[in-house]
C-alpha positions as a LaTeX table, in Angstrom:
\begin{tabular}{lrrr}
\hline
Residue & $x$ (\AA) & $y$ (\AA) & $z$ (\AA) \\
\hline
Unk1 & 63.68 & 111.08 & 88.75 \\
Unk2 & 63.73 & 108.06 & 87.22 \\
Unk3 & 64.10 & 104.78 & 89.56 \\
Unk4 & 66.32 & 102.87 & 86.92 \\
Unk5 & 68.09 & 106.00 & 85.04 \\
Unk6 & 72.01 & 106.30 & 85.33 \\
Unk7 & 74.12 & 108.94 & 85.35 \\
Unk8 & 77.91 & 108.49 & 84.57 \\
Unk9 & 80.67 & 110.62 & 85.79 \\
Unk10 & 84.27 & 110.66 & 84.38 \\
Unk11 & 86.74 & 113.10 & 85.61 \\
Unk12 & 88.94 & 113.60 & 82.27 \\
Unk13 & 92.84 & 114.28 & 82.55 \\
Unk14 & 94.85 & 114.36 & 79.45 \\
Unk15 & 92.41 & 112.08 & 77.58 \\
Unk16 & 91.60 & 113.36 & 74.30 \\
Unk17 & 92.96 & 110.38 & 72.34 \\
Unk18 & 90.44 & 107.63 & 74.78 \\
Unk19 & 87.00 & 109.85 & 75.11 \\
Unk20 & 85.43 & 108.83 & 71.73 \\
Unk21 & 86.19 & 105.03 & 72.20 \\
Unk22 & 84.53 & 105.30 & 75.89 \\
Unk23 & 81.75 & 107.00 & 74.90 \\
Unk24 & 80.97 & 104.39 & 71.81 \\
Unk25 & 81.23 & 101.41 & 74.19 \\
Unk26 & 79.14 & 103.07 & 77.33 \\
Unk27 & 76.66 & 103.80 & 74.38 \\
Unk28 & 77.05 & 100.02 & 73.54 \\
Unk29 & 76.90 & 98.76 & 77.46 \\
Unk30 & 74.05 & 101.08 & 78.45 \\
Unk31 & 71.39 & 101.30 & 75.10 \\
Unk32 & 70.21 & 97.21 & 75.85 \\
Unk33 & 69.19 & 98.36 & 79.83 \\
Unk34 & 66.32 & 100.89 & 77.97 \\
Unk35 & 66.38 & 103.62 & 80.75 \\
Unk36 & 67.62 & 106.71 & 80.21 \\
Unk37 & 71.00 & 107.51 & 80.71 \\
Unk38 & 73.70 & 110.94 & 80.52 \\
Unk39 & 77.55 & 111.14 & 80.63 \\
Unk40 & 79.09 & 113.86 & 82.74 \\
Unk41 & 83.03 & 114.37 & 81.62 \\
Unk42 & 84.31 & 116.85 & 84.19 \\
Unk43 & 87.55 & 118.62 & 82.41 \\
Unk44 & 89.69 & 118.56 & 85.30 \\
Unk45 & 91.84 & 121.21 & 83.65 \\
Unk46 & 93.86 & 118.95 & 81.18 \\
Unk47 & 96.92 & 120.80 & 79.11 \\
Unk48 & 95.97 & 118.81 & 75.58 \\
Unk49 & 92.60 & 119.29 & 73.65 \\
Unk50 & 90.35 & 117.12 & 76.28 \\
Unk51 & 88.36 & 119.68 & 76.68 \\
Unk52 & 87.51 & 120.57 & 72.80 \\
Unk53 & 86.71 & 116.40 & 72.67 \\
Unk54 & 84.47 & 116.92 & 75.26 \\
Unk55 & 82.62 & 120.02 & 73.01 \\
Unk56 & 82.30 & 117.77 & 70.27 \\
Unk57 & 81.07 & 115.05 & 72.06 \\
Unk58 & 78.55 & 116.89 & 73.92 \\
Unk59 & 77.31 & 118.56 & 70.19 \\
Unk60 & 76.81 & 115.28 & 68.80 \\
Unk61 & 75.18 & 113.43 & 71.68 \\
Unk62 & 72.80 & 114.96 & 73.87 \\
Unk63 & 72.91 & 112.69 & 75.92 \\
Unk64 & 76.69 & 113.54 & 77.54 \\
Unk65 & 77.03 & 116.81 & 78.55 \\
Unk66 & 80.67 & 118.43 & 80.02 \\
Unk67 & 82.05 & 120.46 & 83.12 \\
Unk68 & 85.01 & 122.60 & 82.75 \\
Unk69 & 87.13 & 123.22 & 85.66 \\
Unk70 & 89.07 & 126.53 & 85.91 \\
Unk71 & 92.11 & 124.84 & 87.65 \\
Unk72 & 92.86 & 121.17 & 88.28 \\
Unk73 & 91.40 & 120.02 & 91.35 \\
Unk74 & 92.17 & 116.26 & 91.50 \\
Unk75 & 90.64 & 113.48 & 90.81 \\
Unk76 & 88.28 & 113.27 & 93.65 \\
Unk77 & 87.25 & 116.88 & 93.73 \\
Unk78 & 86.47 & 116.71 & 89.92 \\
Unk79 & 83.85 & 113.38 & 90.81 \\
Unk80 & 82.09 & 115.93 & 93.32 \\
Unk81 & 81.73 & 118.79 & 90.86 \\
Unk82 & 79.98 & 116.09 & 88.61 \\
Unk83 & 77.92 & 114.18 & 91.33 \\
Unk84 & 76.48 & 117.96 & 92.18 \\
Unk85 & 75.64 & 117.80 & 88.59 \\
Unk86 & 73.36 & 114.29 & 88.02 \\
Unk87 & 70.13 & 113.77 & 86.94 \\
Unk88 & 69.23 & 110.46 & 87.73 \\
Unk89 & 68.50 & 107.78 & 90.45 \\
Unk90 & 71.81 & 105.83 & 90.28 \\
Unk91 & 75.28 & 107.11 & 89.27 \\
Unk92 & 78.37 & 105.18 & 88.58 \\
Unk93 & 81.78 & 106.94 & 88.44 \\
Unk94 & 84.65 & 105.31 & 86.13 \\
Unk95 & 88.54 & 106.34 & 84.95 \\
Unk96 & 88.84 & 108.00 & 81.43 \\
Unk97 & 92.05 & 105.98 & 80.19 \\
Unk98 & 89.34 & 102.42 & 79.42 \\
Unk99 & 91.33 & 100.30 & 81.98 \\
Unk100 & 87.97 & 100.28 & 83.77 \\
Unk101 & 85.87 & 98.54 & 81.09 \\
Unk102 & 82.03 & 100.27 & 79.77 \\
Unk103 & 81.03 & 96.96 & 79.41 \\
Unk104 & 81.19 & 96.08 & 83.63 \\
Unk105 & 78.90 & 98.75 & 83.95 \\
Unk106 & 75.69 & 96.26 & 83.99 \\
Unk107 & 77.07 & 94.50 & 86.43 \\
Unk108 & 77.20 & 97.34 & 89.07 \\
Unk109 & 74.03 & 98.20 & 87.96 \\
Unk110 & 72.79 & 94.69 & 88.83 \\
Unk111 & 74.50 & 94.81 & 92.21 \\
Unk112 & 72.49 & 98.04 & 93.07 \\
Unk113 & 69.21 & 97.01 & 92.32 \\
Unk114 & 69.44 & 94.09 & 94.68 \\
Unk115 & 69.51 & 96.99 & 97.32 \\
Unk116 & 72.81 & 98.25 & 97.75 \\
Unk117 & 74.14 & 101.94 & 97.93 \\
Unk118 & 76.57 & 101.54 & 96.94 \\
Unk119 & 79.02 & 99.16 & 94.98 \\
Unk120 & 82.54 & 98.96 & 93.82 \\
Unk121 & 83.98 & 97.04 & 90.92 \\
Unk122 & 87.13 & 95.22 & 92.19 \\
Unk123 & 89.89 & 93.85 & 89.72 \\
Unk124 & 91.88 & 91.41 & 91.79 \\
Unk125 & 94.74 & 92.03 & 89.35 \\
Unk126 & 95.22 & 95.55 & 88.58 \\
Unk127 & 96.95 & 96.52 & 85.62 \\
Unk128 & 99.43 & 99.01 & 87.61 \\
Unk129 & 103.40 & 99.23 & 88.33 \\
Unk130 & 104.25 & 97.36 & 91.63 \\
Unk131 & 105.18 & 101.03 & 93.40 \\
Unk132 & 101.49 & 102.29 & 92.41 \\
Unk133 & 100.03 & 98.78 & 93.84 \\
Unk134 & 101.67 & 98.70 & 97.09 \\
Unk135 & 101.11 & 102.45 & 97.50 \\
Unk136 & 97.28 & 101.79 & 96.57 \\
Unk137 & 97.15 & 99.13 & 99.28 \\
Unk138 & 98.79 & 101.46 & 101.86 \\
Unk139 & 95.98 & 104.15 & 100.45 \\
Unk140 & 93.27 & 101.34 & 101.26 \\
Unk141 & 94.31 & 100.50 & 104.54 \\
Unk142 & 94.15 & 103.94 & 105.39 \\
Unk143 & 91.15 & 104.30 & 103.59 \\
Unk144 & 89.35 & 101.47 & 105.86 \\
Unk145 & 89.99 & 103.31 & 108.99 \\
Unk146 & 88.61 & 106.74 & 107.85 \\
Unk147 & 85.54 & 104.97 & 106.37 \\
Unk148 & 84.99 & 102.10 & 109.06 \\
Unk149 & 83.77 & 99.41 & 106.81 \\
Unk150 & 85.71 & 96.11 & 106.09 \\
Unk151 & 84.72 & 96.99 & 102.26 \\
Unk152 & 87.43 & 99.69 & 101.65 \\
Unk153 & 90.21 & 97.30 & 100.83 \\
Unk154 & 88.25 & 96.40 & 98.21 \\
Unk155 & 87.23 & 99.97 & 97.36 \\
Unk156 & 88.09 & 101.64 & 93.53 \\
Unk157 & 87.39 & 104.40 & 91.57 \\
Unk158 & 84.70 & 102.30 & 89.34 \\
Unk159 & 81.82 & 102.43 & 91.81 \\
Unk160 & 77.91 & 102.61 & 91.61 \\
Unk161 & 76.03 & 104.14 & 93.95 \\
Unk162 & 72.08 & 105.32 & 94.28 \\
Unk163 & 72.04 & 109.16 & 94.20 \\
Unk164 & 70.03 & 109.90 & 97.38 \\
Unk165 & 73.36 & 109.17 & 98.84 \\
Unk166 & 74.50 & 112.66 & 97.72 \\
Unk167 & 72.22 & 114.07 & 100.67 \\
Unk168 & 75.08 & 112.95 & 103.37 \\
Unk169 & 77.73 & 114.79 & 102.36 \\
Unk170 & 75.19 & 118.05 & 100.47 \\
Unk171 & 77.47 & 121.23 & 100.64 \\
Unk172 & 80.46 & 119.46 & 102.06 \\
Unk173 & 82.90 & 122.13 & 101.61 \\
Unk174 & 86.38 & 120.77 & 103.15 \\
Unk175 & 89.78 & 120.85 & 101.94 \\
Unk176 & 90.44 & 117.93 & 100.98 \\
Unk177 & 87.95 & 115.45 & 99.32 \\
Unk178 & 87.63 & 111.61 & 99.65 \\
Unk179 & 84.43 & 110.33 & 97.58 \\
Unk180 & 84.51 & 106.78 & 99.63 \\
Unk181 & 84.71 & 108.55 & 102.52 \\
Unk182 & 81.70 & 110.83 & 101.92 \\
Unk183 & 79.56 & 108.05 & 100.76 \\
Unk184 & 80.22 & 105.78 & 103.84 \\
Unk185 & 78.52 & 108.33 & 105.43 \\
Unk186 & 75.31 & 107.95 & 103.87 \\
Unk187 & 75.58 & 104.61 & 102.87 \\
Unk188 & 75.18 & 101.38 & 105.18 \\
Unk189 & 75.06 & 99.08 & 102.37 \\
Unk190 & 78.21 & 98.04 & 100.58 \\
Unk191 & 79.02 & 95.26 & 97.65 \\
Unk192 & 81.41 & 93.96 & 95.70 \\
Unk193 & 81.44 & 92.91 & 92.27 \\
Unk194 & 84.31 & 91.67 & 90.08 \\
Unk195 & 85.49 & 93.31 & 86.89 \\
Unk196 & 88.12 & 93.17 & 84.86 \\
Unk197 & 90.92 & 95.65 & 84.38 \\
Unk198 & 92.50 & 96.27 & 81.39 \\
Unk199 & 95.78 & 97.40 & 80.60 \\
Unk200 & 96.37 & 101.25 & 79.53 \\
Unk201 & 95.94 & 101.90 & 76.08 \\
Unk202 & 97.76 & 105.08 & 75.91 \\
Unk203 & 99.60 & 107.15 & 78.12 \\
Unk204 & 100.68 & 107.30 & 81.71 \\
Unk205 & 98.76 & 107.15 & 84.85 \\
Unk206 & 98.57 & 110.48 & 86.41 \\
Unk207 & 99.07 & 108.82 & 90.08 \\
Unk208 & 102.54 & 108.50 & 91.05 \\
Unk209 & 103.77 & 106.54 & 93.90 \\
Unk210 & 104.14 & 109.62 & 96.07 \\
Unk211 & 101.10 & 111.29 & 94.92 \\
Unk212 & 98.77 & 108.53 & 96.36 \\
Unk213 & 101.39 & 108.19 & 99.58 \\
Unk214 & 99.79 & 112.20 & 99.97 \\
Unk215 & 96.35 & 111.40 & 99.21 \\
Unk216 & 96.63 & 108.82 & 101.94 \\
Unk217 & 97.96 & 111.11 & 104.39 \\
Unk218 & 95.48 & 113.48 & 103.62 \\
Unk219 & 92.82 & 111.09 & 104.32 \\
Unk220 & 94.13 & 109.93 & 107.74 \\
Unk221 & 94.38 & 113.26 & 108.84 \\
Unk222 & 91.57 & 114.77 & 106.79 \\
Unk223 & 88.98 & 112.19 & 107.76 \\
Unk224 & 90.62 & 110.46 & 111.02 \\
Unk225 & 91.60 & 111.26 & 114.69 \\
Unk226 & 93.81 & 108.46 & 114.82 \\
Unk227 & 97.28 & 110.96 & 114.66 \\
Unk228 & 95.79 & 112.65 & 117.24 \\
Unk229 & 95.16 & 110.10 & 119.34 \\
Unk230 & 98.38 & 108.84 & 118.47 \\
Unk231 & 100.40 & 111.94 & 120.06 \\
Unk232 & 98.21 & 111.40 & 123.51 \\
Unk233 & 99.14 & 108.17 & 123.69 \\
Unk234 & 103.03 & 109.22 & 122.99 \\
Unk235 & 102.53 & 111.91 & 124.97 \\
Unk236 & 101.16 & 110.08 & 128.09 \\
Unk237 & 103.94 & 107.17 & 127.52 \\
Unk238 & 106.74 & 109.76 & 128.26 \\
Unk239 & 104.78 & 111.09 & 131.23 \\
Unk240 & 105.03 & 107.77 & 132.74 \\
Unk241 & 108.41 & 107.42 & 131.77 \\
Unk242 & 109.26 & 111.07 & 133.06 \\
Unk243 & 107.42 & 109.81 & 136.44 \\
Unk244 & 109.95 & 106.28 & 136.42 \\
Unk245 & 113.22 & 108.25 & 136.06 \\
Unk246 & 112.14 & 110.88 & 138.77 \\
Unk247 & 111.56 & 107.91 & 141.13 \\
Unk248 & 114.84 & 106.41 & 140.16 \\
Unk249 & 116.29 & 109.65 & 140.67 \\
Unk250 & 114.48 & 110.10 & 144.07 \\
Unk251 & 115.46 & 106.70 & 145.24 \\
Unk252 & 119.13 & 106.74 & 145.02 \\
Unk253 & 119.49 & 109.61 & 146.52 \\
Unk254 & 117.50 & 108.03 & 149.46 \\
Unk255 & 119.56 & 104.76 & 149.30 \\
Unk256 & 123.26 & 106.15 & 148.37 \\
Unk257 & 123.15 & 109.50 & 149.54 \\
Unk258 & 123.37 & 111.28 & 146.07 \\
Unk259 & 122.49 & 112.14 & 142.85 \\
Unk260 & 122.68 & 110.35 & 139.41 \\
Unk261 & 126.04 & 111.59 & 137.84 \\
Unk262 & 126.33 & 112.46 & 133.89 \\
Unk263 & 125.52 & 115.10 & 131.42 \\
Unk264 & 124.63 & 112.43 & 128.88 \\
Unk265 & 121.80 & 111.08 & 131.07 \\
Unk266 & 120.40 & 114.33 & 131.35 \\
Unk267 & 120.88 & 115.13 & 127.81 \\
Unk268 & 119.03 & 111.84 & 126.57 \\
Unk269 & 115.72 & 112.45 & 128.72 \\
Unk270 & 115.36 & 116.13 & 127.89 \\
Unk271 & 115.92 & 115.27 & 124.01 \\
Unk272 & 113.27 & 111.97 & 124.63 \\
Unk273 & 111.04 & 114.52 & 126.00 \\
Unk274 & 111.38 & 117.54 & 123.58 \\
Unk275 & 111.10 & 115.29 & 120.64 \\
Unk276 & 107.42 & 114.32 & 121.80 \\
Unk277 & 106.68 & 117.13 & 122.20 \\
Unk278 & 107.33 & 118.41 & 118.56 \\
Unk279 & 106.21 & 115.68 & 117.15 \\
Unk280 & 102.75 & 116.16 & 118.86 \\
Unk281 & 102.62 & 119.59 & 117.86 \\
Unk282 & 103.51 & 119.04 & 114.29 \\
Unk283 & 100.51 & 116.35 & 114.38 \\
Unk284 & 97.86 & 119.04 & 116.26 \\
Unk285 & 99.89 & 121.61 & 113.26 \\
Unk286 & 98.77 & 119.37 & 110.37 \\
Unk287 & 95.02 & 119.50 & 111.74 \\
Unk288 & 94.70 & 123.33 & 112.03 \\
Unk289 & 95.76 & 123.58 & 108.76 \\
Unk290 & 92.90 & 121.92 & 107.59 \\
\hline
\end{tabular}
């Protein structure tokens, strides 16, 4: 394997009318470095004729080759089909609609080689719809607590990373798939580089507001014991407060000679209590589901 030889992986979603313009200018970015280089487009099952693009492409170049998923997977599980796939030392993952532009891809590249595994391109002004920004941030924050590095609020989907990395997460075979996740457990070494992010050409992002409110949910409880922890810690508050009323309970009868009056009182605690309850179950509920 080479030391300098890249790899790029693009999971493709509805993108017929953007592949031949990305693959010109990553032809344009990468031909000046003089090591050798592929393109993996994974076909993440798109309904339009991505897929016969990616044929063509493939026919014409031999240097980009394509995976064809039978169903779509996401985003995320589509980068792992194609990182199983690489041939070279360092691989860089990008978005097929060109807001991430070819032309940054040096600049990873440059990062990496000063020792890095891995690096992220960060656009401090993404070109998104408020909704799909705050609900990336949210996605981030979450992200940072799964992962454990202060580098995941800068995290993105254009990243650069050396491909030994691949060996800490080798035949990771979960539900649910988080690439950032998987790396920051093989990787120590994080950077940051800025890019620029242009606006979508053509099109409509295929992440909706709720779809990355999921995907964060499915990383907190995918990749995190925080909701579990979370329901002890509920769970253990109400104990103490179960233990406060009983004493209040004990100690007027001990100073007035009888016992707290009222349905509603009752009522309240056992509705407090039965509400932890399910609520800790339905957290425990969404972890043996996974």
């Amino acid at each position: 394997m080479n030391d300098g030889s890249i790899s790029v992986i693009v999971p493709v979603y509805n993108s017929e009318g953007t592949l031949s313009e990305l693959v010109e200018r990553l032809q344009a970015a990468l031909d000046p470095l003089g090591v050798p280089f592929e393109l993996i487009l994974v076909n993440d099952s798109s309904r339009d004729n991505s897929w016969k693009s990616i044929r063509e492409l493939s026919t014409a170049r031999s240097w980009v080759r394509g995976i064809d998923l039978m169903r779509n997977y996401g985003q995320h599980s589509a980068l792992l089909a194609g990182i199983d796939e690489v041939r070279h030392a360092v691989i860089v993952t990008m978005d097929d609609d060109l807001q991430h532009r070819p032309e940054d891809v040096p600049l990873l590249l440059a990062e990496v080689a000063q020792g890095y595994d891995v690096v992220y391109g960060y656009a401090e002004t993404p070109q998104h719809s408020l909704l799909r920004n705050l609900a990336s941030k949210l996605t981030k924050i979450v992200l940072q607590e799964a992962m454990g590095a202060d580098t995941a609020r800068r995290v993105s989907a254009f990243r650069a990373f050396r491909s030994e990395c691949r060996r800490g997460f080798k035949g990771y075979r979960g539900a649910f798939v988080s690439i950032d996740v998987l790396l920051s457990w093989a990787a120590s070494r994080f950077g940051v580089v800025h890019v620029g992010h242009d606006p979508r050409k053509r099109g409509h992002s295929n992440y909706t507001f709720w779809m990355l409110l999921r995907h964060a949910m499915n990383m907190l409880t995918g990749f995190s014991t925080r909701p579990l922890q979370l329901a002890s810690l509920i769970g253990f508050a109400f104990t103490i407060f179960g233990l406060v009323v009983l004493l209040y309970v004990i100690g007027r009868y001990l100073l007035e000679g009888g016992s707290v009056p009222g349905f509603p009182f009752l009522a309240s605690i056992i509705a407090l209590l039965s509400g932890a309850q399910l609520f800790a179950l339905g957290v425990v509920g969404e972890y043996l589901a996974r």
